[in-house]
FIVEX-319978 format. One line per 3 residues: number of its first residue (from 1); for each residue x, y, z of N, C-alpha, C. Coordinates in pm, whole numbers, plus 32768, in hexadecimal, padded with zeros to 4 digits. Example, Ala and Ser with C-alpha at 12.3 -4.5 7.8 and 13.67 -1.06 7.14 Angstrom:
2
1> 8527/7DC7/830C/84CE/7E3E/830C/8528/7EB6/830C ~ 8505/7F1F/82C4/8557/7F96/82CA/850A/8003/8313;
! end
This chain:
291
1> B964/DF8D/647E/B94F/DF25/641A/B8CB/DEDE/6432 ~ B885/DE9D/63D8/B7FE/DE6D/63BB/B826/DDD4/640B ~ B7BC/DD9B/647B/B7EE/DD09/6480/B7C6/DCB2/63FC;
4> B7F0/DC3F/6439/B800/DBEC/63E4/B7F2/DB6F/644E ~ B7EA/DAE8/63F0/B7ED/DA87/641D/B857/D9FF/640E ~ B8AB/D9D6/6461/B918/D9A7/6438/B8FC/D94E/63B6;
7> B965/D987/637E/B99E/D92A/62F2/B990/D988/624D ~ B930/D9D6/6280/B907/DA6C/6252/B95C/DA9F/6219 ~ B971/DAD4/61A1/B9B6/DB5D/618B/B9A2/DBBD/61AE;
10> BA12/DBFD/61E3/BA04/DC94/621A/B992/DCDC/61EA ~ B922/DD18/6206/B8F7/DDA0/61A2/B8F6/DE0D/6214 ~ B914/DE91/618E/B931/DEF4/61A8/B8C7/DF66/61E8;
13> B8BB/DFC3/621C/B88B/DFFA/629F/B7DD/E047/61FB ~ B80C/E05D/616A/B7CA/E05D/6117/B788/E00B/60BF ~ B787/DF8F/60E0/B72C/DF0B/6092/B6BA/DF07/6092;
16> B64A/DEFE/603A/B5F1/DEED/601C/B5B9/DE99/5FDE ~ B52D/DE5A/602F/B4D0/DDE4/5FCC/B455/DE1E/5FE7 ~ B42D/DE2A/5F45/B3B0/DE4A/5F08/B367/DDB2/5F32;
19> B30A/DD9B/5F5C/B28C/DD44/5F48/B23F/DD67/5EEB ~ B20E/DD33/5E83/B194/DD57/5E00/B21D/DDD7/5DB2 ~ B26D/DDAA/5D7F/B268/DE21/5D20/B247/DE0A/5C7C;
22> B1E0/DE4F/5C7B/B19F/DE6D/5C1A/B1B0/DF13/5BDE ~ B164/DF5D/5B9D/B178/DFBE/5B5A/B196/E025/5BA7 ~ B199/E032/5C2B/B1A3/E0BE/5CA8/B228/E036/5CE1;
25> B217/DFC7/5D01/B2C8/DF94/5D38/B2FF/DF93/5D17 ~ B318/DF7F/5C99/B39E/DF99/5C39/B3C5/DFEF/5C0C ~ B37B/E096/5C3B/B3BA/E0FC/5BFE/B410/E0E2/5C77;
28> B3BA/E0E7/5CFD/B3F3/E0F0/5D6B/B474/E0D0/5D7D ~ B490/E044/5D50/B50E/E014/5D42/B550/E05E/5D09 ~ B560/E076/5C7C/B5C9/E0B2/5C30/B5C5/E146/5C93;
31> B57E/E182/5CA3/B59E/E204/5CE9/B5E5/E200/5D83 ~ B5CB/E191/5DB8/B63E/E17B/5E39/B6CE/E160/5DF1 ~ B6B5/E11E/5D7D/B73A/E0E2/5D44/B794/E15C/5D3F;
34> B750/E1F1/5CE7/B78B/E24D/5CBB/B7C6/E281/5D45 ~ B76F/E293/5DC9/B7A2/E302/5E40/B831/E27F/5E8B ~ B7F9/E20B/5E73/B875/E1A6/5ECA/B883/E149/5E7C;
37> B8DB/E157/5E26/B933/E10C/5DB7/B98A/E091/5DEA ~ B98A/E080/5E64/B9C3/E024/5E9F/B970/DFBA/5EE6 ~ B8F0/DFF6/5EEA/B8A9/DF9B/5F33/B870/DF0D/5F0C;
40> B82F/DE99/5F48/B813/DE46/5F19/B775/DE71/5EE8 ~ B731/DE65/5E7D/B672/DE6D/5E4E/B661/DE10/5E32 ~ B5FD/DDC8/5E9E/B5CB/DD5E/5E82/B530/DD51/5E30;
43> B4F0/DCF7/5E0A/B45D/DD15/5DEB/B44E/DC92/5DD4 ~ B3E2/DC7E/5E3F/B3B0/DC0A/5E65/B32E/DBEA/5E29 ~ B312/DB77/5DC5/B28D/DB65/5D81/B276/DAFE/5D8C;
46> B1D4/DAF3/5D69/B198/DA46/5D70/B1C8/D9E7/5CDA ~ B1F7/DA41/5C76/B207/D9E6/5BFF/B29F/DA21/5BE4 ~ B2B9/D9EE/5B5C/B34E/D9F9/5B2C/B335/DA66/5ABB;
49> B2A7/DA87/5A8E/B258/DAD5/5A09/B2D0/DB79/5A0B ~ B2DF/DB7F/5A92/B31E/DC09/5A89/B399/DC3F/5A6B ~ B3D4/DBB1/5A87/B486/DBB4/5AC9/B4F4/DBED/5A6E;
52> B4E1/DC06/59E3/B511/DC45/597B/B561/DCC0/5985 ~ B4A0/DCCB/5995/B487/DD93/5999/B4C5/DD9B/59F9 ~ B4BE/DD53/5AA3/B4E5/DD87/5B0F/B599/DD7E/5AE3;
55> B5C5/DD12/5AAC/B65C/DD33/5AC5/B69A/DD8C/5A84 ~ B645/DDCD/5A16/B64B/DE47/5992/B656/DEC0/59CD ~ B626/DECB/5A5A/B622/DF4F/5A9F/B68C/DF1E/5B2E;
58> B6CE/DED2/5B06/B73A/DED9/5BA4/B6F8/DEA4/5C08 ~ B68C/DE55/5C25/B661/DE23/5C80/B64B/DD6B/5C6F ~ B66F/DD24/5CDE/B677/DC92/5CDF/B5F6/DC61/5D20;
61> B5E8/DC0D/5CB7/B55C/DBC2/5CC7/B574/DB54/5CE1 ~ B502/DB69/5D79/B4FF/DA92/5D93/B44E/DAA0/5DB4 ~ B420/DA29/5DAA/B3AA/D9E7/5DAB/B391/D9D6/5E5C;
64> B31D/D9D9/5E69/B2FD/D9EC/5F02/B342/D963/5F55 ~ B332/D8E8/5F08/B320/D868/5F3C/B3C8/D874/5F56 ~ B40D/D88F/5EDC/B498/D872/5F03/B4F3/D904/5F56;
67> B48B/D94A/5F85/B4B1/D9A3/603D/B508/D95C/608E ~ B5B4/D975/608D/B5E3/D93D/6121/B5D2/D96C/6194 ~ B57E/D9CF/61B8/B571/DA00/6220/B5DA/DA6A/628D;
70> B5F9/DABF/620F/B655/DB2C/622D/B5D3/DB87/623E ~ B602/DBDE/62C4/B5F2/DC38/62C3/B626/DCD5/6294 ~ B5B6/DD2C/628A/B602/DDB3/6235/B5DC/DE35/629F;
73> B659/DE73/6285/B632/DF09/62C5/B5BD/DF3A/629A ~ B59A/DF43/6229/B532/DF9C/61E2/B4E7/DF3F/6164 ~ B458/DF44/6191/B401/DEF6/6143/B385/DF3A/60FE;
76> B370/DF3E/608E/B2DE/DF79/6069/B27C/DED1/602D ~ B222/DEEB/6061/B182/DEA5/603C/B166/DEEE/5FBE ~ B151/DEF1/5F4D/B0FB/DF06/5ED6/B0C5/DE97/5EB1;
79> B0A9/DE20/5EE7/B056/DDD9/5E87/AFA3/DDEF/5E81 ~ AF4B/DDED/5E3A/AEDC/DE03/5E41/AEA4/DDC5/5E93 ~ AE04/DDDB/5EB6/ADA7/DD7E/5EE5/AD91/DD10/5EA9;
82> AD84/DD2A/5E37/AD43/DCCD/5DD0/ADC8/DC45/5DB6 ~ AE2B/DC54/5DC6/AE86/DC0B/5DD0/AE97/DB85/5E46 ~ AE51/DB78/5E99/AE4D/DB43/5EE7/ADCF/DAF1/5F33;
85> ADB8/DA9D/5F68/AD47/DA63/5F8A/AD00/DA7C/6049 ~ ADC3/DAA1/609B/ADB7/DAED/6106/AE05/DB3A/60DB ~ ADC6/DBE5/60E6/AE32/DC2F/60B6/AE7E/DC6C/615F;
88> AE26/DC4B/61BF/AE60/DC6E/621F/AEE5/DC06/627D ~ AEC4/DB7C/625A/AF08/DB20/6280/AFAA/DB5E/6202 ~ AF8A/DB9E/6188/B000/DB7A/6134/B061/DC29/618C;
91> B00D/DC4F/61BA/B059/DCE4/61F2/B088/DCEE/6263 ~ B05F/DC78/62CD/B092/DC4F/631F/B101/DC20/6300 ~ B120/DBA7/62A3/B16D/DB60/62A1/B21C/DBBD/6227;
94> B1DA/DC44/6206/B233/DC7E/61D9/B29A/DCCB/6264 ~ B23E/DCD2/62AA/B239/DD39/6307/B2BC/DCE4/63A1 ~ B2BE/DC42/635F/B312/DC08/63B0/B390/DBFF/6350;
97> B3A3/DC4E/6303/B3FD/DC41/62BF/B461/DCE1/62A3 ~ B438/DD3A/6307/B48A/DD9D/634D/B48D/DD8C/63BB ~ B50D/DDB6/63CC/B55F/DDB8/645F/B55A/DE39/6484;
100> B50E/DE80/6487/B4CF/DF0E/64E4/B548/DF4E/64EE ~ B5C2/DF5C/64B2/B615/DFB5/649B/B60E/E02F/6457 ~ B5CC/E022/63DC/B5B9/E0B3/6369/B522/E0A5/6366;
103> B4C1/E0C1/6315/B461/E0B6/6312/B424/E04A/62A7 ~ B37B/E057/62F0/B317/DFDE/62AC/B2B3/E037/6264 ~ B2A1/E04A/61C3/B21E/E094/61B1/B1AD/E038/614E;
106> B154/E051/6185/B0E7/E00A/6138/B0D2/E065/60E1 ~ B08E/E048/6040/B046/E0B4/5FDD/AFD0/E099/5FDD ~ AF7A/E0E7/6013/AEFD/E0C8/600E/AEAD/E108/5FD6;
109> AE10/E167/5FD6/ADF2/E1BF/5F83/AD75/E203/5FB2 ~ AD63/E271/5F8F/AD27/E2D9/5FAF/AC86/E2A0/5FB5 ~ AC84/E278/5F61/ABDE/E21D/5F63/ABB4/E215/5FF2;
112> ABDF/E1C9/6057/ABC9/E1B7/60E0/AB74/E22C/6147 ~ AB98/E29D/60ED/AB32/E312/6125/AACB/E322/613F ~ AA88/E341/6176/A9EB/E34B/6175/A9B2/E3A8/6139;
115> A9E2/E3FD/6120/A9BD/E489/611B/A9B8/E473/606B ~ A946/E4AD/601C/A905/E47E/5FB0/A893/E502/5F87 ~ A887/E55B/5FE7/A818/E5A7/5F93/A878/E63B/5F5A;
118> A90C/E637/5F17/A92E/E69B/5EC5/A986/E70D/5F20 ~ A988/E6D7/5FA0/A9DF/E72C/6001/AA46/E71A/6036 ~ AA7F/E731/604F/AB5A/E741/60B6/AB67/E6DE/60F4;
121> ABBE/E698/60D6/ABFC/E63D/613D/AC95/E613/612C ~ ACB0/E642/61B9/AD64/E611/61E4/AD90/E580/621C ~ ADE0/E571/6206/AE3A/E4C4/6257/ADCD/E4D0/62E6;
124> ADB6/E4FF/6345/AD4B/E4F4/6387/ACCE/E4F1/6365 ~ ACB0/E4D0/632D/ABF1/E4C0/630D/ABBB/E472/631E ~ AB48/E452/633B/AAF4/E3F2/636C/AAFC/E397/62FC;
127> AB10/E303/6308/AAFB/E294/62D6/AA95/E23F/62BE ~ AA92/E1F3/6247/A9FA/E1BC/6239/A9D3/E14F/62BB ~ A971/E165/62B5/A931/E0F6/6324/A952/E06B/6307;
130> A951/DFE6/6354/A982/DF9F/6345/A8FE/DF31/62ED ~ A8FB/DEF9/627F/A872/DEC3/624A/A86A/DF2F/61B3 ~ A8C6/DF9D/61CE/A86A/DFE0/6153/A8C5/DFC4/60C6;
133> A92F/DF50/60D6/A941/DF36/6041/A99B/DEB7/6077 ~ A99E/DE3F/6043/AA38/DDE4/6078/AAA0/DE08/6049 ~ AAA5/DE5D/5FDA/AB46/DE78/5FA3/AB57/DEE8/6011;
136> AB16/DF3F/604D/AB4B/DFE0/60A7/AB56/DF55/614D ~ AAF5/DEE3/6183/AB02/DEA2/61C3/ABA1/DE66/61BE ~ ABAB/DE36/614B/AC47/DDD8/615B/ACBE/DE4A/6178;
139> ACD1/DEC2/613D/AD21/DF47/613C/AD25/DF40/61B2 ~ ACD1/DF88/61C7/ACC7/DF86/626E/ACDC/DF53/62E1 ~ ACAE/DED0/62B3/AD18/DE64/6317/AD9A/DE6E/632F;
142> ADE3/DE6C/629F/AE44/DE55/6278/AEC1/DEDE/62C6 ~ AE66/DF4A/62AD/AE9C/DF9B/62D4/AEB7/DFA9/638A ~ AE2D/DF8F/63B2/AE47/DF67/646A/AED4/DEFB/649E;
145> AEE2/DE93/641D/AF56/DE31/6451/AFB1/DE95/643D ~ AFD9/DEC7/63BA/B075/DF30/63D2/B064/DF8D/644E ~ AFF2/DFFC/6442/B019/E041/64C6/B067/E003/6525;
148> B000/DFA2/655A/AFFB/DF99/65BA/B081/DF12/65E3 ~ B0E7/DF2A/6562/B16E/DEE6/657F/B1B4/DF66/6598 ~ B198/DFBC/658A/B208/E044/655D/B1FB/E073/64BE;
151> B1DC/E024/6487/B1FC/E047/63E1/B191/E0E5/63B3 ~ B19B/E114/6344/B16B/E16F/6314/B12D/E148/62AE ~ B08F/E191/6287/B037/E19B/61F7/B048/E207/61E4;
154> B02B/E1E3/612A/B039/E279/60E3/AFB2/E22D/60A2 ~ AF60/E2AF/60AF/AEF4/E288/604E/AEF7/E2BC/5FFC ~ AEFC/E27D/5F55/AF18/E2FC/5EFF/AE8E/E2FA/5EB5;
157> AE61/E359/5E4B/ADF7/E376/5E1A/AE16/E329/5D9C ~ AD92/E357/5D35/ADA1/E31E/5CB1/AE21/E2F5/5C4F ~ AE68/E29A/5C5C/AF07/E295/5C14/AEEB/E28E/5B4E;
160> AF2E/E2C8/5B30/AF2C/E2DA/5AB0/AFA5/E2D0/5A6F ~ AFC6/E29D/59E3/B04C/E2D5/59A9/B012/E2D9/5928 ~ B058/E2F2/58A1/B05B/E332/5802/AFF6/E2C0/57E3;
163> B00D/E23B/5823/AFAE/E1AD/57F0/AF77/E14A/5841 ~ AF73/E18B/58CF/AEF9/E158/5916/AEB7/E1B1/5980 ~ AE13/E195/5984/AE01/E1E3/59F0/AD67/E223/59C9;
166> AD31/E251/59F3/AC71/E25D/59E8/AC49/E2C0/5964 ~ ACEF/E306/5939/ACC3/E35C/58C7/ACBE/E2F2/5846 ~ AD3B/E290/5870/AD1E/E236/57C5/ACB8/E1CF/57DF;
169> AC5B/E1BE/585C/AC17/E13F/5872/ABAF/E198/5816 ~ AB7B/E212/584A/AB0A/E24C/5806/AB25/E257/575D ~ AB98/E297/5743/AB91/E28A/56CC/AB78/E1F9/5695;
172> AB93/E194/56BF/AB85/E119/5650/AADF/E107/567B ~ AACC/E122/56D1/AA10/E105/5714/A9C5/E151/56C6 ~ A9E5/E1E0/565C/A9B2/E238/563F/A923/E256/567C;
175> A8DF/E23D/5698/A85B/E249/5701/A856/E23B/5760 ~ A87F/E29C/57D7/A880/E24C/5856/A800/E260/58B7 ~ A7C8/E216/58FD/A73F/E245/5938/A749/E269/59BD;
178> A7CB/E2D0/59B8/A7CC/E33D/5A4E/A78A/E3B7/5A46 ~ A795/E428/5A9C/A78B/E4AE/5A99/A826/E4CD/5A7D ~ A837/E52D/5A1E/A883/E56A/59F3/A8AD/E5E5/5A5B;
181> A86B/E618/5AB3/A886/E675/5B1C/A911/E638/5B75 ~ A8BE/E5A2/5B98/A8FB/E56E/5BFD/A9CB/E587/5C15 ~ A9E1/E5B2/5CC0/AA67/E5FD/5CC5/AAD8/E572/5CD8;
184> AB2B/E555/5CA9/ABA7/E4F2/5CA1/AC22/E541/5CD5 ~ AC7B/E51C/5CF5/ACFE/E542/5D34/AD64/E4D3/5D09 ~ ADB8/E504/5CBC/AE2C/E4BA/5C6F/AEB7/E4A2/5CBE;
187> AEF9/E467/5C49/AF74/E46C/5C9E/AFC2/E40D/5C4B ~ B029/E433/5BD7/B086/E402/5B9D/B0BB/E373/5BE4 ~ B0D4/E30A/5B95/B10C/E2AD/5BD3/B1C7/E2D7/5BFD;
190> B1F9/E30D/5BC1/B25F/E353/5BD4/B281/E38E/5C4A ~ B20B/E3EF/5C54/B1E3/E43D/5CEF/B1E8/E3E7/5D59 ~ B192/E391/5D30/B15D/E326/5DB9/B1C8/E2CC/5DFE;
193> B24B/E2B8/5DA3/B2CE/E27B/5DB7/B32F/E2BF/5DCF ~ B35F/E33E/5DBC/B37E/E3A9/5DEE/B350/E3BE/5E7F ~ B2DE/E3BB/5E75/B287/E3F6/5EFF/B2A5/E34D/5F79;
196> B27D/E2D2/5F68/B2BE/E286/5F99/B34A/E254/5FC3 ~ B39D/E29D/5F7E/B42A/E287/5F83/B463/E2F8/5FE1 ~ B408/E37B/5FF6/B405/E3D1/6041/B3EB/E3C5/60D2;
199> B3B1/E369/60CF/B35B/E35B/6165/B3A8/E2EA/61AF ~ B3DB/E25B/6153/B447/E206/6189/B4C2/E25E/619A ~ B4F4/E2C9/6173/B565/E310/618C/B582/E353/61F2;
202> B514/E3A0/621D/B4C9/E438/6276/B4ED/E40C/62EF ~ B4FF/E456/6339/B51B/E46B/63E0/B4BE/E4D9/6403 ~ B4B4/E4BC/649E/B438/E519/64A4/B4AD/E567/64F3;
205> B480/E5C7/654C/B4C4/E628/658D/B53E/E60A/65EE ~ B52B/E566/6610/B57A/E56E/6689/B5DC/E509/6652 ~ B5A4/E4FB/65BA/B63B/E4BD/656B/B631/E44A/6575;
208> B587/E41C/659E/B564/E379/6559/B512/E35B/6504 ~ B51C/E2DE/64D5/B4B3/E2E1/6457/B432/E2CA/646A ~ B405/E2F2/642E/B368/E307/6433/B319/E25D/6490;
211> B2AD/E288/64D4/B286/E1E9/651C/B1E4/E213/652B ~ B18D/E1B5/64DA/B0F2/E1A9/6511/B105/E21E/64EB ~ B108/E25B/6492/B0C3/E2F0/6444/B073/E2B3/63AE;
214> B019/E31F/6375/AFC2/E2F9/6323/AFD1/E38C/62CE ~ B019/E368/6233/B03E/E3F4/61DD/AFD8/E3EB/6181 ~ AFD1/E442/6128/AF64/E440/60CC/AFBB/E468/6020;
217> AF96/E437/5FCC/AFE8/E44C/5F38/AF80/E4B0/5F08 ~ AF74/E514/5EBB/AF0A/E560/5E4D/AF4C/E5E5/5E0A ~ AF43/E5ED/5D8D/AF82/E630/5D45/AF55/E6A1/5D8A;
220> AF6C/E74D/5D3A/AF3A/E7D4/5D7D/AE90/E7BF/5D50 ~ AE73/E78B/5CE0/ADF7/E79E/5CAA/AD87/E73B/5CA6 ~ AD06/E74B/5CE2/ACA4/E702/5CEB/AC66/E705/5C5E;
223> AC2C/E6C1/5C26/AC05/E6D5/5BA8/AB5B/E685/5B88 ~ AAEB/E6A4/5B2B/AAA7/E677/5B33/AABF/E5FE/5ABE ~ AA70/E59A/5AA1/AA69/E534/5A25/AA88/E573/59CF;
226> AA41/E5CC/59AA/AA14/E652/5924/AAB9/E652/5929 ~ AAC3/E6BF/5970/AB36/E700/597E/ABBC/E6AF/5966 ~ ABBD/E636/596D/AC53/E5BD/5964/AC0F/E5CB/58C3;
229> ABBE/E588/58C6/ABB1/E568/5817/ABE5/E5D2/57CC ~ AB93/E678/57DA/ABCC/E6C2/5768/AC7A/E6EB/5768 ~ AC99/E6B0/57CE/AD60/E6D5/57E1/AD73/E666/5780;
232> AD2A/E607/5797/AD89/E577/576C/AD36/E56E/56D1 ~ ACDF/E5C6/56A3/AC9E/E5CE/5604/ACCC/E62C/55D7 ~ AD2B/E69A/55FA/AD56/E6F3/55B8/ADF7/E708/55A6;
235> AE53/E67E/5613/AEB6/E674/55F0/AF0F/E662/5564 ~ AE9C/E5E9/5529/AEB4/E5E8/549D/AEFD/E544/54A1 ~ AF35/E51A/5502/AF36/E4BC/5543/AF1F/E450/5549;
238> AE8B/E445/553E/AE02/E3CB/551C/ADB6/E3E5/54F9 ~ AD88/E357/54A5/AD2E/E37D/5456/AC8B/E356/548C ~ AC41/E37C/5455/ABC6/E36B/54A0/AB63/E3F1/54DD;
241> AAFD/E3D2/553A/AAE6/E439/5571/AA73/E3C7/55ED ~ AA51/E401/5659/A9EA/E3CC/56AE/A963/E44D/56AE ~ A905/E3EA/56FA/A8AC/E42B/56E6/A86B/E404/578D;
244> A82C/E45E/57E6/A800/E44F/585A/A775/E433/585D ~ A715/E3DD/585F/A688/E3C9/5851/A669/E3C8/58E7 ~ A69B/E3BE/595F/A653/E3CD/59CC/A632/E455/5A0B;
247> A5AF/E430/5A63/A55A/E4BB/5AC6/A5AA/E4B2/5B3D ~ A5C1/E525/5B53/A5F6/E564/5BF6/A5B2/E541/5C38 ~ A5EE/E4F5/5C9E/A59D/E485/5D07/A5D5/E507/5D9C;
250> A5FD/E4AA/5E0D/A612/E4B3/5E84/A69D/E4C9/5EA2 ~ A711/E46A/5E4B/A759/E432/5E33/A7AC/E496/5DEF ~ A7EB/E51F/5E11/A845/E55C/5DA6/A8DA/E550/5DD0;
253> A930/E517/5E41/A9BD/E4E9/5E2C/A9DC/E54A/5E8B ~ AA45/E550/5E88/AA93/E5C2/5EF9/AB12/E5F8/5EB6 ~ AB63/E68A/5F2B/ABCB/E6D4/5EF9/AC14/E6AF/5F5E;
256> ACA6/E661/5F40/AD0A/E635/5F7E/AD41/E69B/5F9F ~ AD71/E6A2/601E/AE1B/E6FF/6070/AE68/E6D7/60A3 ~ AED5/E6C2/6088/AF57/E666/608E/AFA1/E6CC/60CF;
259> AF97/E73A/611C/AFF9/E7AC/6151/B043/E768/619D ~ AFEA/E730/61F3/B042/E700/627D/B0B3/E67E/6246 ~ B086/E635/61F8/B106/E5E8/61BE/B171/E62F/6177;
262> B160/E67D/6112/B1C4/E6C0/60CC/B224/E739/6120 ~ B1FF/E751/61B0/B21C/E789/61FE/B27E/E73C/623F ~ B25B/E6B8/624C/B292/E653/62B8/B31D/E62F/6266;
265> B30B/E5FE/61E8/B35E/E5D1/61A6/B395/E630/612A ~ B370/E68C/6127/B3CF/E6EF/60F3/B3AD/E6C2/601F ~ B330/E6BC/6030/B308/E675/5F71/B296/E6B7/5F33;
268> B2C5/E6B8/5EDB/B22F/E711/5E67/B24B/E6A0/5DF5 ~ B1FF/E696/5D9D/B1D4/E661/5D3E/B218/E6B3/5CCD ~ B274/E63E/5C83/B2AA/E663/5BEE/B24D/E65C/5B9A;
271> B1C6/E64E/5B6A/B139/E68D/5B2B/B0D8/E6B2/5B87 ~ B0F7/E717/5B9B/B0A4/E76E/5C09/B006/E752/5BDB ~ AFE9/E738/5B4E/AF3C/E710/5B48/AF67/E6D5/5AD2;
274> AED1/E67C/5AA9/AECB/E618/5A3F/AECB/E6A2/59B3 ~ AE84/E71A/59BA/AE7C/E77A/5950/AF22/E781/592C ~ AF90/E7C1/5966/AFF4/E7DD/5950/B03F/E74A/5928;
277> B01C/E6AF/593C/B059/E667/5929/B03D/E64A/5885 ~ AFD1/E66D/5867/AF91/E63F/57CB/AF9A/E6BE/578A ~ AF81/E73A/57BD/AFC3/E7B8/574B/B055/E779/5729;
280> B09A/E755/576A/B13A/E75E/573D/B16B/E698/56EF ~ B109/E691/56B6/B0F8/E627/5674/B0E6/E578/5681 ~ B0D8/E598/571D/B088/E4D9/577E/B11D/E490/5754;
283> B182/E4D6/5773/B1FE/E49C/576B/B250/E477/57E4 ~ B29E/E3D6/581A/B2A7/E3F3/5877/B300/E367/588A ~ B364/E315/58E0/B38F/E2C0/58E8/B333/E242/58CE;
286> B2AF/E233/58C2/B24E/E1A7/58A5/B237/E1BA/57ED ~ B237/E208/57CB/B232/E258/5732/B275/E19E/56D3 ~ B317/E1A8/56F2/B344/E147/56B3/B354/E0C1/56F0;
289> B2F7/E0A2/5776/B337/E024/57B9/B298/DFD7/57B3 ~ B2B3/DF70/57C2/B230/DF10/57DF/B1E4/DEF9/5830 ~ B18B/DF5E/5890/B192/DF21/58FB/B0D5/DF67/58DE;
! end
C-alpha cells in the first residue's frame, strides 16, 4: 500500500497525480482511468479554467494552493516551462509529493539534444551545452532534480493531434521563413500518453520500477517540414497550404531512435508517422474535444 499521512484516506497501490495536465495530462488521466478503474486521478493545476474538462474525463481537479499534502505512488510532471516562473523549484516541489513507491515521470522533450546537423540520435545523446537556449537550460535542470530523486524523463519529440501542433501553426502562418528540408520527429499526443503511462507502469527486469532512467517518445518516421505539410495538404482535412521561404543553413534537425525505450517498455506508437495519421483522415480523440 502507498503511505499516507495520518488523517489521509487510504490510496490505492494505483493512484495517480498529474501536475500541469494540459493536452498530453489529461489524455494521460483518462487512459490510467481506462487500465485502473478503481484508482484515484488526480490533476493538479494553477487555475480552476480546466476543472470541467478534467472531471469530463474521470479525473479530480484541485488547484495547487488547496494541495493537502498527500502523497502518491505514481506522479507525472507535464506542466510546461512556460508555465512557471521557477520551473525547477515547481518540479521539485511535485516531486515531494510521491512517496517513491510506484513511479515519478517527468515529460520533457527531445529539443534538449544537441545534435542538429540532420543525423541519429538515441535517449543517450549528447545534450545541449549549458547557455545555448534558457528554455533547453530550465529542461535540463529540471530534469537533473527528477533523476537524481529516482524519478524518470521521457523526452518526447514534436506532439501533434487533428488541431494542434506545427502542421496547423504553418498552415494558418501560410509563409513560413524556414528551410523546408529541415528533419522533425513527431509523436501523437495520444502516443506520448500511452508512452508515459507505460513507463509509470514498467518494471525493469528484476521486477522494479523504473529509477533515474531517461526514455525517449518518436513516432517510426522522421519527416522533413516539406514532407509534414504535403501529408497534412493532401488529407483534405485543412484548408490552406504553407509555403517554405528559407535557405539551408547549418541547422538541418535530427533522426530520433527510441529502440532502447520501446524495448524497455514493451510500446510502439498507435500512428506510427504523421503521413499515415492524415492519409486516414487527421481523425482522432482531440477531433471533437476542446483542448
Amino acid at each position: 500500500m502507498a503511505s499516507q499521512q495520518a488523517g489521509d484516506a487510504p490510496l490505492t497501490s494505483e493512484d495517480l497525480l498529474i501536475v500541469g495536465p494540459g493536452v498530453l495530462g489529461s489524455y494521460l488521466g483518462k487512459v490510467w482511468r481506462d487500465h485502473h478503474p478503481t484508482a484515484a486521478v488526480v490533476g493538479q493545476t494553477n487555475t480552476t479554467a480546466s476543472h470541467e474538462r478534467l472531471k469530463a474525463l474521470g479525473i479530480t481537479p484541485r488547484v495547487k494552493a488547496d494541495a493537502d499534502g498527500r502523497r502518491f505512488p505514481y506522479v507525472a510532471f507535464s506542466a510546461p516551462p512556460s508555465g512557471s516562473e521557477d520551473y525547477v523549484a515547481e518540479t521539485r516541489a511535485a516531486l515531494q509529493l510521491w512517496d517513491a513507491t510506484g513511479a515519478f515521470v517527468f515529460t520533457g522533450s527531445a529539443g534538449v539534444y544537441a545534435e542538429d546537423s540532420g543525423g541519429p540520435c538515441a535517449e543517450d545523446g549528447a545534450v545541449a551545452a549549458v547557455g545555448h537556449s534558457e528554455r533547453t537550460d530550465r529542461l535540463l535542470a529540471a530534469e537533473g532534480a527528477v533523476l537524481g530523486a529516482g524519478g524518470c524523463v521521457v523526452r518526447l519529440a514534436g506532439l501533434y493531434h487533428a488541431r494542434r501542433g506545427a502542421h496547423t501553426f504553418f498552415l494558418r502562418a501560410g509563409k513560413v521563413e524556414r528551410w523546408g528540408g529541415y528533419t522533425v520527429n513527431l509523436l501523437h499526443y495520444e502516443d506520448a500518453a500511452l508512452l508515459t503511462a507505460a513507463v509509470l507502469r514498467c518494471r525493469d527486469a528484476d521486477g522494479q520500477h523504473f529509477r533515474g532512467r531517461v526514455f525517449l517518445g518518436c513516432d517510426d518516421s522522421p519527416v522533413t517540414f516539406r514532407e509534414m505539410m504535403d501529408a497534412a495538404e493532401a488529407s483534405g482535412a485543412y484548408e490552406g497550404a504553407a509555403e517554405f521561404t528559407g535557405e539551408l543553413g547549418a541547422s538541418r534537425g535530427k533522426r530520433l531512435d527510441n529502440t532502447a525505450t520501446r524495448a524497455a517498455i514493451k510500446w510502439a506508437p498507435r500512428y506510427p508517422s504523421f503521413a499515415d495519421f492524415a492519409a486516414s483522415g487527421a481523425r482522432d480523440f482531440y477531433t471533437s474535444q476542446e483542448h
